[in-house]
C-alpha positions in Angstrom: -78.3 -56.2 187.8 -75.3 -56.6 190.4 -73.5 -58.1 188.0 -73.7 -55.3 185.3 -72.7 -53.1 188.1 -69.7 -54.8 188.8 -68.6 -54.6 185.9 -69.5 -51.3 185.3 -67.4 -50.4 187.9 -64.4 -52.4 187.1 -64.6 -50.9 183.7 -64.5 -47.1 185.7 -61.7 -47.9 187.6 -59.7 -49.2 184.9 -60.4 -46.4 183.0 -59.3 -43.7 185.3 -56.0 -45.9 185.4 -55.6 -46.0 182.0 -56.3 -41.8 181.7 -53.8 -41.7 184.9 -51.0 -43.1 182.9 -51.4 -40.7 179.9 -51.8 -38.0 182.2 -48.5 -38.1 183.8 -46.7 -35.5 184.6 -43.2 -34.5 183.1 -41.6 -34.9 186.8 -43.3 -38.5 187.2 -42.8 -39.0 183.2 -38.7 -38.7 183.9 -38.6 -40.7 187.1 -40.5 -43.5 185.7 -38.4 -43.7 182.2 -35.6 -44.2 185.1 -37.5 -47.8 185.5 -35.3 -50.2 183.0 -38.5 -52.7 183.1 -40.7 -49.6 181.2 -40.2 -50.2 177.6 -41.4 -47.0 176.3 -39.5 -44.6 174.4 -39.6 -40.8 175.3 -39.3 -38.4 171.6 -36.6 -35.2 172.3 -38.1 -32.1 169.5 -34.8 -30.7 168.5 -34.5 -27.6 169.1 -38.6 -27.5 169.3 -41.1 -27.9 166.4 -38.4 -26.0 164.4 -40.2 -26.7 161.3 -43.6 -25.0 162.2 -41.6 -22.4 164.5 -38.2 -20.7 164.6 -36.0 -22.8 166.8 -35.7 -22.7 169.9 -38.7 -19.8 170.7 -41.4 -20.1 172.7 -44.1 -20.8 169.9 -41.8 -23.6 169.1 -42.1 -24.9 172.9 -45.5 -24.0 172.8 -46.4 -26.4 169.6 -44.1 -29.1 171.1 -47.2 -29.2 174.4 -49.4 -29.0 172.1 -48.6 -32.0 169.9 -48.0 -33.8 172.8 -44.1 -34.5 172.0 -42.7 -35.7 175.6 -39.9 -33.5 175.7 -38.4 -30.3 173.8 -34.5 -30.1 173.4 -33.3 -26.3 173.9 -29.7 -24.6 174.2 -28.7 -21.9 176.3 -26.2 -18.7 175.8 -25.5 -16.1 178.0 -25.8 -12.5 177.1 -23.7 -9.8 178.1 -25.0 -9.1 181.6 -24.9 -12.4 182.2 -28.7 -13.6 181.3 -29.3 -17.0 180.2 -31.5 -17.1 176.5 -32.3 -19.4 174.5 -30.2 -19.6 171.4 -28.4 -22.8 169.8 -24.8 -20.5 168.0 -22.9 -18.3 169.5 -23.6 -15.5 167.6 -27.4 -14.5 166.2 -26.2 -14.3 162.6 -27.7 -17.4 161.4 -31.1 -17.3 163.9 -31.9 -13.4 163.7 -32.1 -10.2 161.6 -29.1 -8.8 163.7 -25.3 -9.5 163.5 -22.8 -9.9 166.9 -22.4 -13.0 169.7 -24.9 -13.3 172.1 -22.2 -12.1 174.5 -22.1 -8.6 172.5 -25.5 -7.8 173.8 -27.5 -6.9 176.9 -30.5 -8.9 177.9 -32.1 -5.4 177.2 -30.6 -4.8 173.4 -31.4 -8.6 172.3 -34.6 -8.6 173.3 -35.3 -6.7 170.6 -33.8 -8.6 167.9 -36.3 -11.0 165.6 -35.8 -14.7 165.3 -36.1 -16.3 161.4 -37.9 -19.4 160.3 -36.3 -22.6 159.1 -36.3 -20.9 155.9 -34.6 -17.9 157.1 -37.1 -15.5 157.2 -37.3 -12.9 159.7 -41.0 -13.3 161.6 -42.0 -11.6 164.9 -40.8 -14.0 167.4 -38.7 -12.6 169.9 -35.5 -14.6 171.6 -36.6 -15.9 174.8 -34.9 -16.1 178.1 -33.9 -19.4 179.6 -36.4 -18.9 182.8 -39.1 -17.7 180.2 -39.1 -21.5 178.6 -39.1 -23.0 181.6 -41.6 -21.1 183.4 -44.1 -21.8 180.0 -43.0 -25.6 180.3 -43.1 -26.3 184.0 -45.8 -29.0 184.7 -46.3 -29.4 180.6 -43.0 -30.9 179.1 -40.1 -32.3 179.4 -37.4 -30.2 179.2 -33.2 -31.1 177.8 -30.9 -28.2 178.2 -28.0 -28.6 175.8 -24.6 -26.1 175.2 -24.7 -24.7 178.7 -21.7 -26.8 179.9 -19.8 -23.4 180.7 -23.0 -21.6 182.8 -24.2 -25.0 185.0 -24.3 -23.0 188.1 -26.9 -21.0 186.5 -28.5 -23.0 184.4 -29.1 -25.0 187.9 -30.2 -21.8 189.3 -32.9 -21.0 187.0 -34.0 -24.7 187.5 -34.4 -24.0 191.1 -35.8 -21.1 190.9 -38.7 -22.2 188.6 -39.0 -25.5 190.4 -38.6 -27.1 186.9 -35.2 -29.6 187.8 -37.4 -32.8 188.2 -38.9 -32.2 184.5 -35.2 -31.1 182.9 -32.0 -33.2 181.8 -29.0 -31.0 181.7 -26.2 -31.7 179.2 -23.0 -31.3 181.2 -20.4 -32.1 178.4 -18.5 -34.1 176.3 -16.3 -37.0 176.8 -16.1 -35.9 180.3 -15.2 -38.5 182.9 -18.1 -38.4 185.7 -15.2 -37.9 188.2 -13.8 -35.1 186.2 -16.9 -33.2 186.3 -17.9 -33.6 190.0 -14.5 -32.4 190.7 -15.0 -29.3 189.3 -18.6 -28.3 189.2 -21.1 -28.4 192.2 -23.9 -30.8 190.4 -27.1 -30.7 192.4 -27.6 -34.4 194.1 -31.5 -34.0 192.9 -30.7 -32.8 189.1 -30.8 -34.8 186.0 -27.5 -34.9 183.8 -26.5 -36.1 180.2 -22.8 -36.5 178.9 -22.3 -37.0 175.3 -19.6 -39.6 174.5 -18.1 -40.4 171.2 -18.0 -44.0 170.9 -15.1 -44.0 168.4 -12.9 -42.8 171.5 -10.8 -45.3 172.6 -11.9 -44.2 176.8 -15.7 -44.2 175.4 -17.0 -47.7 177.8 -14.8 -46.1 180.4 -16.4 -42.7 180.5 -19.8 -44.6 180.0 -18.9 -47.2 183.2 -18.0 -44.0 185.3 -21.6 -42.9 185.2 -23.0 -45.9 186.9 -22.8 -44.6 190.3 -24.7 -41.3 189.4 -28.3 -42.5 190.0 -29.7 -39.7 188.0 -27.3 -39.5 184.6 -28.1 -40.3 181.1 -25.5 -41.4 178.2 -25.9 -39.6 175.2 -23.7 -42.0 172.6 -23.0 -40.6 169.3 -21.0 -42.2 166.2 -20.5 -41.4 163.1 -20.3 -45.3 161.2 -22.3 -47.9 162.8 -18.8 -50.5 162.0 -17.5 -49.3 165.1 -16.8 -52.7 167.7 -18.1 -50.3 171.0 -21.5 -49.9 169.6 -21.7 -54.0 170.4 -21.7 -52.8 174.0 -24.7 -50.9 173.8 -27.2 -53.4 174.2 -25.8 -54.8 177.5 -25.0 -50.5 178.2 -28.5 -49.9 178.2 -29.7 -52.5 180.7 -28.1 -50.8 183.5 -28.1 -47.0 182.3 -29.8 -44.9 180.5 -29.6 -44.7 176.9 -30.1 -41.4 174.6 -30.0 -41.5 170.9 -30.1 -39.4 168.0 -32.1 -39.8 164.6 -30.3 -36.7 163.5 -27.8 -36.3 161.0 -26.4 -39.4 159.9 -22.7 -38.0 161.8 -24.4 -39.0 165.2 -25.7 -42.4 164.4 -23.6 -43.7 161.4 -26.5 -42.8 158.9 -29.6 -44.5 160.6 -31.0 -40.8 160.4 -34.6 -39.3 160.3 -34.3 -38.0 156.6 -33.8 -41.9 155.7 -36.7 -42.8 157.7 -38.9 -40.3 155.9 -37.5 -38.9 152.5 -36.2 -43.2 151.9 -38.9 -44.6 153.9 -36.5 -46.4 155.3 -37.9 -46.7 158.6 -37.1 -50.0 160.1 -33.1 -49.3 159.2 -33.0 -46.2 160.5 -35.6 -45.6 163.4 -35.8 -49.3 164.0 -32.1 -50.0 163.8 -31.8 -47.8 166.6 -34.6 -48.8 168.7 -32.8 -52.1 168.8 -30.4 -50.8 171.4 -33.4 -49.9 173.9 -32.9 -46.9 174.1 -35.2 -44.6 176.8 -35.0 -41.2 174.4 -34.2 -40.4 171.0 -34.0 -37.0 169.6 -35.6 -36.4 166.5 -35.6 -33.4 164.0 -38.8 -35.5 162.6 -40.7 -36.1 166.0 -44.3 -36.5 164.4 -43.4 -38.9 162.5 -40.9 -40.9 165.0 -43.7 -41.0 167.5 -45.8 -42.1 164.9 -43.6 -45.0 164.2 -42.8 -45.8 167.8 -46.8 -46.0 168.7 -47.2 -48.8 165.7 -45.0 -50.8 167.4 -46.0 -50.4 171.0 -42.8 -48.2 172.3 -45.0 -45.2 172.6 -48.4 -44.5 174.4 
């Protein structure tokens, strides 16, 4: 009988690990993909389930929790009375039933305006301000703020003010040397930063190497042929820093994209070929399906 208990209890114990680990949140979810030795890979929704929701709207945040995708990529403008909202373009042409650049319009006027569907139909979702997503993520999801490199200040702001900066990664340019960008903008010490660097520049392992001494950075590498010699660095790269990558269009990762994976099912050369250069995230237009494939061979829980 004191056996089965002891078992019984081991068995408890290491199941409330186990739930533990899945239960993460976003904040220890980001510092622990910091650990080189964790093998996992974290899945970026671009732009948010775009294909069940418009982009980058809160019911596409919203789906992205609840399909339990780590992280939701999102881009910031800034309207006219200087609000931050979440829109990918400059103007709203493409995204909205309305015409003008989001700088044309008050936070009051495009509030109004109607957000279309990936197949460019006008539905009732509304264009969200930055602090509105991240007020709905904090404590859910992981967040990666992309095309605010000319508003940091206040895209660091809102971060603060909804205690969200240990769940977000901000992009802060591209091809920008580290010194370059400390020099002129105030990055927080406790924030989490991306620069995007095109590999087929001939400065691209320099700008890379620069980032080593900022403990909290991520490399975002993107090519557009996978012939070029720097990508042999990546490997090596990734052991020391932190690796994002893109199953996008084939133009950011020389055609090992998600529309091979799943229209070829081509899987192993497009998402496997990249998972071969450990990468800690990649961003996926197809995130289902990547996690999917990432679970099957052990680099997702």
């Amino acid at each position: 009988m004191m056996k089965n208990r002891f078992y019984f209890v081991v068995f408890f114990l290491t199941a409330i690990d186990f739930t533990a680990a899945f239960a993460q949140s976003p904040a220890a979810k980001l510092s622990a993909a910091f650990n080189r030795t964790n093998k996992q890979i974290l899945v970026a929704a671009h732009r948010g389930d775009w294909r069940n929701a418009p982009e980058n709207s809160l019911n596409a945040l919203l789906n992205c929790i609840n399909k339990g995708f780590d992280m939701m990529e999102l881009d910031v403008k800034m309207t006219k009375d200087s609000q931050l909202v979440v829109m990918h373009d400059n103007t709203i042409d493409r995204t909205t039933n309305v015409k003008g650049k989001v700088s044309d319009f008050t936070l009051e006027e495009i509030s109004k305006f109607k957000l279309k569907n990936g197949l460019g139909r006008v539905t009732p979702n509304t264009i969200p301000t930055f602090k509105e997503m991240m007020l709905e993520a904090k404590g859910k999801i992981l967040i990666n703020v992309d095309k605010g490199n000319d508003h940091l200040p206040e895209v660091f702001k809102v971060l603060r003010e909804t205690g969200t900066m240990q769940q977000a990664v901000v992009n802060v340019g591209d091809n920008i040397p580290y010194q370059k960008l400390v020099s002129a903008e105030k990055i927080p010490a406790d924030a989490y930063i991306m620069a995007v660097v095109n590999m087929a520049k001939s400065d691209a392992l320099e700008i890379i190497k620069g980032y080593q001494s900022a403990a909290k950075s991520i490399i975002q590498p993107i090519f557009n042929t996978d012939t070029l010699s720097s990508l042999q660095k990546l490997p090596e790269i990734a052991k020391n820093q932190i690796v994002w990558l893109n199953s996008l269009w084939p133009s950011l990762n020389g055609g090992h994209d998600d529309d091979r994976a799943v229209e070829k099912n081509q899987k192993k050369e497009s998402w496997g070929w990249l998972t071969d250069f450990n990468p800690v995230f990649i961003q996926s237009d197809r995130p289902a399906d990547l996690i999917q494939y990432l679970k099957e061979r052990k680099l997702h829980h």
